[in-house]
C-alpha positions in Angstrom: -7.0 -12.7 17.1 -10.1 -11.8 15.8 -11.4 -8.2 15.0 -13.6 -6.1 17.4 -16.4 -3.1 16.6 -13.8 -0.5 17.8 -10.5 -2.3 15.4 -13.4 -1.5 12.2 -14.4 1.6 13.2 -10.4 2.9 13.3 -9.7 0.9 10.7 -12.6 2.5 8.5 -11.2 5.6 9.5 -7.5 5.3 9.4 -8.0 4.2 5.9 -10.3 6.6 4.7 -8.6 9.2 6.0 -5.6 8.0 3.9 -7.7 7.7 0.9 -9.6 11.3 1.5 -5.8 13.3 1.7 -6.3 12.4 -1.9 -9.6 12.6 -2.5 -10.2 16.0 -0.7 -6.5 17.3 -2.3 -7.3 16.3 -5.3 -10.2 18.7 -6.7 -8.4 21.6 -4.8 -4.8 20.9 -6.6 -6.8 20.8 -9.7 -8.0 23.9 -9.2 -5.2 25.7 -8.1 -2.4 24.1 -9.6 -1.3 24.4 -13.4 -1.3 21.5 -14.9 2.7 21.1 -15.5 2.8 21.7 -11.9 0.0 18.8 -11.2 1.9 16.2 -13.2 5.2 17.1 -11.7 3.6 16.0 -8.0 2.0 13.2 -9.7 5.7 12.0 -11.1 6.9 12.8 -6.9 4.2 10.6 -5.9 4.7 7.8 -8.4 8.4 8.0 -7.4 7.4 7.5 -3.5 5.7 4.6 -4.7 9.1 3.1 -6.3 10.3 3.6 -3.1 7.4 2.0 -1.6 8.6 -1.6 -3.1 11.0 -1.6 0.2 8.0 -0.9 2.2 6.1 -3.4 0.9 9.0 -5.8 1.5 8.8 -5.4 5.4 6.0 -4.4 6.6 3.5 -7.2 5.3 6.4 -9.5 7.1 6.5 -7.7 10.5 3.1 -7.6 11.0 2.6 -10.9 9.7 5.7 -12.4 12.1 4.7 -10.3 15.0 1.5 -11.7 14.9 3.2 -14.8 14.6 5.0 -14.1 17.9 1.3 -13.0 19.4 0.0 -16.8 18.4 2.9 -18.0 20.6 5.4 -19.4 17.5 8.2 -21.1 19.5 10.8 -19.3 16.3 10.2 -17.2 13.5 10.9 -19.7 10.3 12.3 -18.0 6.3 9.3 -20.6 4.8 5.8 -22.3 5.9 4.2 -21.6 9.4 6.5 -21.6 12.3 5.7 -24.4 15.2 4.0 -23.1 18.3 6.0 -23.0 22.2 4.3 -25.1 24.6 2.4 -22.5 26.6 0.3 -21.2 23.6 0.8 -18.0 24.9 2.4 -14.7 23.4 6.3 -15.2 23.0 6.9 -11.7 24.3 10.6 -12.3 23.9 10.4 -13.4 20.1 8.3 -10.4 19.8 11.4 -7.9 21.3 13.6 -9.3 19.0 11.8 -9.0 15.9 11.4 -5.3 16.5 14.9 -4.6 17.3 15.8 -6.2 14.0 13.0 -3.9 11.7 14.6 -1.0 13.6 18.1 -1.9 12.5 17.0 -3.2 9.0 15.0 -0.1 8.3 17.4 2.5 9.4 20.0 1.6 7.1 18.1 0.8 4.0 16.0 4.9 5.0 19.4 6.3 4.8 20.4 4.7 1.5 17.3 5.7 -0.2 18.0 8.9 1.1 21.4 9.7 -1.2 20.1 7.9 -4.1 16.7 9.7 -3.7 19.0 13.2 -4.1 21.9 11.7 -6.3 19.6 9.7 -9.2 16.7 11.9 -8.5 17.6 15.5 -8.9 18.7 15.0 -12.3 15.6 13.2 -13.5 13.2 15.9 -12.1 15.4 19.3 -13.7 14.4 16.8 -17.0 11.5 16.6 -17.0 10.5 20.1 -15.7 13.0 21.8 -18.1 10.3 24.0 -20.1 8.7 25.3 -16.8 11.5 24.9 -14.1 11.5 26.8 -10.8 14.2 26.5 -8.5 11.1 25.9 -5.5 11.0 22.8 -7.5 14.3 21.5 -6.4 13.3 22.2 -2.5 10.2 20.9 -2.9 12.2 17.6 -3.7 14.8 17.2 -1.1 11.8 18.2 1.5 10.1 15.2 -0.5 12.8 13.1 -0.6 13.6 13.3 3.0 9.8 12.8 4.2 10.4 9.5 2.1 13.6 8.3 3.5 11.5 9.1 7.0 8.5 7.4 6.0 10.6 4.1 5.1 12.1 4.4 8.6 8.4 4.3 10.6 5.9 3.0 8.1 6.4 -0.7 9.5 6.1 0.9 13.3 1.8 0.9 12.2 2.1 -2.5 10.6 4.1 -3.9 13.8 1.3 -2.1 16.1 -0.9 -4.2 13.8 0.6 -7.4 14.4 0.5 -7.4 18.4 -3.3 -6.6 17.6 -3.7 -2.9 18.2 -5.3 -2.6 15.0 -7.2 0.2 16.3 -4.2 2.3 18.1 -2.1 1.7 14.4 -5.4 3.4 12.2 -5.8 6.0 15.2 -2.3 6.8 14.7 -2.5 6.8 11.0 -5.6 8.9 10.9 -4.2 11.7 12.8 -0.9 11.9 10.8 -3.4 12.0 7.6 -5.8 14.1 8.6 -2.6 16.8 9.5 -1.3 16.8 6.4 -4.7 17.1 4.9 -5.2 20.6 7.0 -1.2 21.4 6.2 -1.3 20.6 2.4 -4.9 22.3 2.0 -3.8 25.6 3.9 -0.3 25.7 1.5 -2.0 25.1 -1.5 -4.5 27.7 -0.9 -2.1 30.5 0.2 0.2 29.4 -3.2 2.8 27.7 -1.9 1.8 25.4 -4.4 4.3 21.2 -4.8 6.5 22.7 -2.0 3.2 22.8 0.2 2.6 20.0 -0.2 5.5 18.5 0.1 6.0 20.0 3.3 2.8 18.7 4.7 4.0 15.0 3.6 6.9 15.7 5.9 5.0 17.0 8.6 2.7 13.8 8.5 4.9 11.2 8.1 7.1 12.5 11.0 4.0 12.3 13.1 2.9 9.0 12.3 6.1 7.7 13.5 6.7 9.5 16.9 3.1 8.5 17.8 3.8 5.0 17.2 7.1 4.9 19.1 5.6 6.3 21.5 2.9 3.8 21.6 5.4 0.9 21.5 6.9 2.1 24.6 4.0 2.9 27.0 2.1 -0.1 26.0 4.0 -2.6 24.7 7.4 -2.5 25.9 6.0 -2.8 29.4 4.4 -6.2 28.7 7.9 -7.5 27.2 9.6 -6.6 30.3 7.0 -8.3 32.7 6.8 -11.3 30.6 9.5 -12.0 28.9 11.7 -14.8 30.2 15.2 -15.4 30.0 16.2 -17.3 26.9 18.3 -16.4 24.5 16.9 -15.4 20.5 19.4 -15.1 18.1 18.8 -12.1 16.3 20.7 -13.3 13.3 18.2 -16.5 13.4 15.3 -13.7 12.7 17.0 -11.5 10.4 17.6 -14.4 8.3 13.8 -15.4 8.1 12.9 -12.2 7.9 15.0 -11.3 4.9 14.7 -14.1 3.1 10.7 -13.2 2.6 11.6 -9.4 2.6 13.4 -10.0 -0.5 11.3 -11.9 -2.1 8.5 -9.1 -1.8 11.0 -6.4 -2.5 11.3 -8.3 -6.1 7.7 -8.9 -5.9 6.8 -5.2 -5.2 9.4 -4.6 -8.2 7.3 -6.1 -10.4 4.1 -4.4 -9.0 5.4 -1.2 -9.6 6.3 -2.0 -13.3 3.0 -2.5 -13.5 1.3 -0.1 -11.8 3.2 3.3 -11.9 6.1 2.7 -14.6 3.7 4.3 -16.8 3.4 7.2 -15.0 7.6 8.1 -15.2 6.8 6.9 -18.9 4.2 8.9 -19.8 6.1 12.0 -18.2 8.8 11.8 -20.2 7.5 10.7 -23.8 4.6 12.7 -23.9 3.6 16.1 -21.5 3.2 16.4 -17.7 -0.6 17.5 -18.8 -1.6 14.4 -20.0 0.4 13.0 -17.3 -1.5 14.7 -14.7 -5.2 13.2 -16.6 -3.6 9.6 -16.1 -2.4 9.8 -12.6 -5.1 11.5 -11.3 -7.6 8.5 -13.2 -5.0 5.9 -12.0 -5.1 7.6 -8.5 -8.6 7.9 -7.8 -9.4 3.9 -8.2 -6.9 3.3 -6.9 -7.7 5.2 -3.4 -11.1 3.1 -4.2 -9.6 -0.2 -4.2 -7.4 0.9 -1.2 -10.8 1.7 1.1 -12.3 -1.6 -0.6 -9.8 -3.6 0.4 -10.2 -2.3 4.8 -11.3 -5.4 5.9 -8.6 -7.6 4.5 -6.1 -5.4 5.8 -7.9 -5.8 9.1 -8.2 -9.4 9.0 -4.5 -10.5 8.3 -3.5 -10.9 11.8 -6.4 -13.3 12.2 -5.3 -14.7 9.1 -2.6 -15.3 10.3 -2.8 -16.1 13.7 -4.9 -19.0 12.2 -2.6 -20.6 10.0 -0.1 -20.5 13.1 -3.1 -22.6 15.1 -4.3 -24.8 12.3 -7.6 -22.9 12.1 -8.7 -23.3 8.4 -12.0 -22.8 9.1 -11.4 -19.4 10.6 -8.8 -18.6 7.8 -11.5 -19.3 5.1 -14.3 -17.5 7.0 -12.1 -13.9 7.8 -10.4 -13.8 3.9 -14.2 -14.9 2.4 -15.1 -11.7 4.3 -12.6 -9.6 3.0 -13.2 -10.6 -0.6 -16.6 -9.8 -0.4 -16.8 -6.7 0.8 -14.2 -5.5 -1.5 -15.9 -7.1 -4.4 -19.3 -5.0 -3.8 -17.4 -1.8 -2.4 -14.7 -1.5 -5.4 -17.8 -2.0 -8.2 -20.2 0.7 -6.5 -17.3 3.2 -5.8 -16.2 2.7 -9.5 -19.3 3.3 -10.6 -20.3 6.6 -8.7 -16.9 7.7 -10.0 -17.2 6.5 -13.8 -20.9 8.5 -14.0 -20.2 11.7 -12.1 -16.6 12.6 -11.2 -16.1 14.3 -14.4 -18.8 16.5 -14.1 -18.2 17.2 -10.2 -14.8 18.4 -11.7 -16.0 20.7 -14.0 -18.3 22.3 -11.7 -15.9 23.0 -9.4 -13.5 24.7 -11.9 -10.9 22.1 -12.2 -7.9 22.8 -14.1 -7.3 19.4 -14.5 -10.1 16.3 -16.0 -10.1 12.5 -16.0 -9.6 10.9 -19.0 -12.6 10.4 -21.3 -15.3 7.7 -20.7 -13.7 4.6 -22.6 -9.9 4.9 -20.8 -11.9 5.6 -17.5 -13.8 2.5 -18.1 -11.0 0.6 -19.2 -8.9 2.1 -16.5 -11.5 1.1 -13.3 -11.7 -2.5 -15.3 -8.0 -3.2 -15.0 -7.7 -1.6 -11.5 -10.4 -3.6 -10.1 -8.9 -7.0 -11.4 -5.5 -6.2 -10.5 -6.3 -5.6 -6.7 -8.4 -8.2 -7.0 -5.3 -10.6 -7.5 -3.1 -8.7 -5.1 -5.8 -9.5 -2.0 -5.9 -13.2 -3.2 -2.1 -13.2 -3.0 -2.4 -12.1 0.6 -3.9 -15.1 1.9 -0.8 -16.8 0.1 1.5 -14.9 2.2 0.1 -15.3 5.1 1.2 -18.6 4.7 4.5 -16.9 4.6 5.5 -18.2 1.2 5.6 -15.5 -1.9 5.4 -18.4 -5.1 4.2 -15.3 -7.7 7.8 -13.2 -7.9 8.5 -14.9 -11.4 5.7 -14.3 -13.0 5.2 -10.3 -11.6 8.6 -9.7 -12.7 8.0 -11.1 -15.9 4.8 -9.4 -16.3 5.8 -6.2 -15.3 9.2 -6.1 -17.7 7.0 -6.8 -20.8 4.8 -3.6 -19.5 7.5 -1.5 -19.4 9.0 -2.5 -22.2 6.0 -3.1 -24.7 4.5 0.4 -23.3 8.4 2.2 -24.6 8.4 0.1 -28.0 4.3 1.6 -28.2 5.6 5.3 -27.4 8.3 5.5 -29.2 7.5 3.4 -32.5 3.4 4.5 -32.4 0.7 7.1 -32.3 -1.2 5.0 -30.0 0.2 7.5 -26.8 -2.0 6.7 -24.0 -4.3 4.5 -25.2 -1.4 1.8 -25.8 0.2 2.5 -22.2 -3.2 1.2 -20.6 -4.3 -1.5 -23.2 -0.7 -2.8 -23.0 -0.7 -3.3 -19.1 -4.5 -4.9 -19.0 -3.7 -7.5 -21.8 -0.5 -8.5 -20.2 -1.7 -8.7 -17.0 -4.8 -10.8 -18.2 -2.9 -13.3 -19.6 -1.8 -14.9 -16.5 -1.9 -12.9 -13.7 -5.4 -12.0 -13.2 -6.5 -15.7 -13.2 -4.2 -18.0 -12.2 -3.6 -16.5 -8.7 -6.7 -16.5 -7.5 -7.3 -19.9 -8.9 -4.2 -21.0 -7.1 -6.3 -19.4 -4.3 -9.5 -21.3 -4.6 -7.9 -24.4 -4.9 -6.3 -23.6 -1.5 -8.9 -22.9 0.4 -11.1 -25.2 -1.5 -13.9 -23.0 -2.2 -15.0 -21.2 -5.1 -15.5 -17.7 -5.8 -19.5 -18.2 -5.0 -18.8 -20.2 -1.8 -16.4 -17.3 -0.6 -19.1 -14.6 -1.4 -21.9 -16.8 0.5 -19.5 -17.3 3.2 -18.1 -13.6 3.1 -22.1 -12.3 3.3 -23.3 -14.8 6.3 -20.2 -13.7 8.4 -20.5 -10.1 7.8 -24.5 -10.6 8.7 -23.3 -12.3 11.9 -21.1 -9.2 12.7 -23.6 -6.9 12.0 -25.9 -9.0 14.5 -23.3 -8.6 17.3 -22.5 -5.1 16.9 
């Protein structure tokens, strides 16, 4: 499966268009949102991305297993690369069965997070909006709360689209769900609605996204299942077996991510003010919408990633992931750039309420955002191989965050500047080397051999388009 013109053009766009929600909403929330009112959305979005560790426990798997399916894998297997059937062609029934399970999976654990989202999470935000509370507050939350629970019920529809190799259709689908609750969000905010706006337009997206991918699934690819599809019988117990047993490995993997990524963000909320919350996560936020856009083509090349392990083709594997690398190595560093130079000023200019933090925590702050993403694409190529080795030391990693960055709040003056020094030297110490290392040695190239490679292939693309 390899990557046409029109899958990068959607995929550029899908992409971006996630990215620009919060790049275009950001300025304008600044502007017209108090700053308590800023870092309370900023604490709802860092708590979507907690909830986002169960996301990021299935749907790396289904696309990864239905492209699996696509390569013509005889079964779907908990560890290694599956063995392929003897016609080399898609196993359209495999493929039916791994959907039905994600459907099954995915509707209980969207109703769980659901209660515990309104149980656990009421509490915690009356907290910590106690000096400025609003009772729109509370709605705003169960509307947010139940756009999550929705989200976790059709994000993995995209990634399964994805898998079967409409990589286009999936960032089509994406886009238009973003770009609506760009135009919903923008329109609230600026009539006052204000968080319950916005959370509103969340719903209103997310709920799109997933009735346009169903819909999708059965005009286009149901279809082919029936025509195709022979008679023998797939357990479905047989794949939710091998697809838990790697789901749960990412869900603890994804834990750990979080810790390190947006624990501070709940910490920093609660030990010192939602306005300096609001500086942080809107820093964190913006590189991190960078590294997101960087990071396109890997995203795109995964199912070929894949597909190639399934078929033996290390030569492929190596050329599409020395592609990726590349172009997210020299993306990432120019974005950060333009941002580090001018996004203050492009802030003030336009009135907002609400800055970036100052130059050396910026720098700092790009620095350790850049190397962290850095090691999460290398990791991909690691799952593709459907083995996740790096749970110990993630979980490890993030704990000593979390708890180094509370000992540093509530024992220091250091505030902020301890929160983000804490999670860069942690990280550094093993994390941010030995992965990719691991990587390299895989693959058996070095990080100049992948860019080489990663520039002639992109060359050759360009010569083709």
């Amino acid at each position: 499966m390899d990557a046409n013109k029109r899958d990068y053009i959607w995929a550029f766009i899908g992409y971006i268009s996630e990215a620009g929600v919060y790049a275009v909403l950001t300025p304008i929330m600044a502007i017209y949102l108090p700053s308590e009112e800023l870092g309370l959305w900023y604490t709802f979005m860092s708590i979507y991305m907690m909830t986002t560790i169960l996301d990021n426990g299935f749907s790396p798997i289904i696309t990864r297993n239905a492209a699996y399916c696509m390569g013509g894998a005889k079964e779907l297997v908990k560890e290694g690369i599956p063995k392929m059937s003897g016609n080399c062609g898609p196993n359209w029934k495999l493929l039916e069965k791994l959907f039905h399970v994600n459907r099954i999976m995915v509707a209980v654990i969207s109703c769980i997070t659901f209660i515990l989202l309104i149980t656990i999470g009421s509490p915690y935000i009356m907290f910590i909006a106690r000096h400025t509370f609003k009772k729109e507050y509370l709605i705003a939350w169960f509307i947010f709360s139940l756009a999550i629970s929705i989200n976790l019920f059709v994000i993995s529809l995209p990634a399964f689209l994805r898998g079967v190799g409409a990589i286009a259709e999936a960032q089509k689908i994406i886009a238009i769900g973003r770009t609506m609750q760009l135009v919903i969000c923008m329109i609230n905010v600026l009539l006052g609605f204000g968080i319950l706006g916005l959370a509103v337009g969340f719903l209103i997206s997310i709920s799109f996204i997933g009735i346009l991918s169903f819909r999708y699934y059965l005009r286009n690819i149901l279809p082919q299942i029936k025509q195709n599809s022979d008679d023998k019988n797939i357990s479905k117990r047989e794949i939710f077996q091998a697809i838990s047993f790697n789901s749960k490995k990412l869900i603890l993997n994804s834990c750990g991510g979080y810790m390190i990524t947006q624990a501070n963000t709940l910490l920093c909320s609660a030990f010192i003010n939602l306005q300096v919350t609001a500086k942080y996560s809107l820093t964190v936020q913006i590189f991190q919408a960078l590294a997101m856009v960087s990071s396109i083509v890997l995203q795109i090349n995964i199912p070929g990633i894949s597909m190639a392990n399934v078929r033996c083709d290390s030569k492929k594997r190596n050329k599409l992931f020395s592609e990726a690398i590349s172009t997210y190595w020299c993306l990432d560093i120019l974005f950060s750039l333009i941002v580090i130079c001018f996004a203050n000023n492009v802030l003030k200019m336009i009135g907002s309420r609400t800055l970036m933090l100052t130059f050396p925590l910026v720098l700092i702050v790009a620095l350790e955002n850049f190397v962290e993403r850095n090691c999460s694409n290398f990791n991909q190529i690691i799952i593709s191989a459907n083995q996740v080795p790096f749970i110990k030391s993630t979980l490890i990693s993030g704990s000593m965050i979390v708890f180094l960055s509370f000992i540093s709040l509530y024992f220091t003056n250091l505030n902020l500047v301890g929160i983000i020094l804490i999670q860069g030297v942690v990280q550094a110490a093993y994390n941010y080397w030995y992965w990719p290392k691991k990587v390299c040695h895989m693959l058996e190239m070095n990080f100049i051999d992948m860019f080489i490679l990663g520039l002639k292939s992109i060359k050759e693309r360009v010569v083709r388009c």
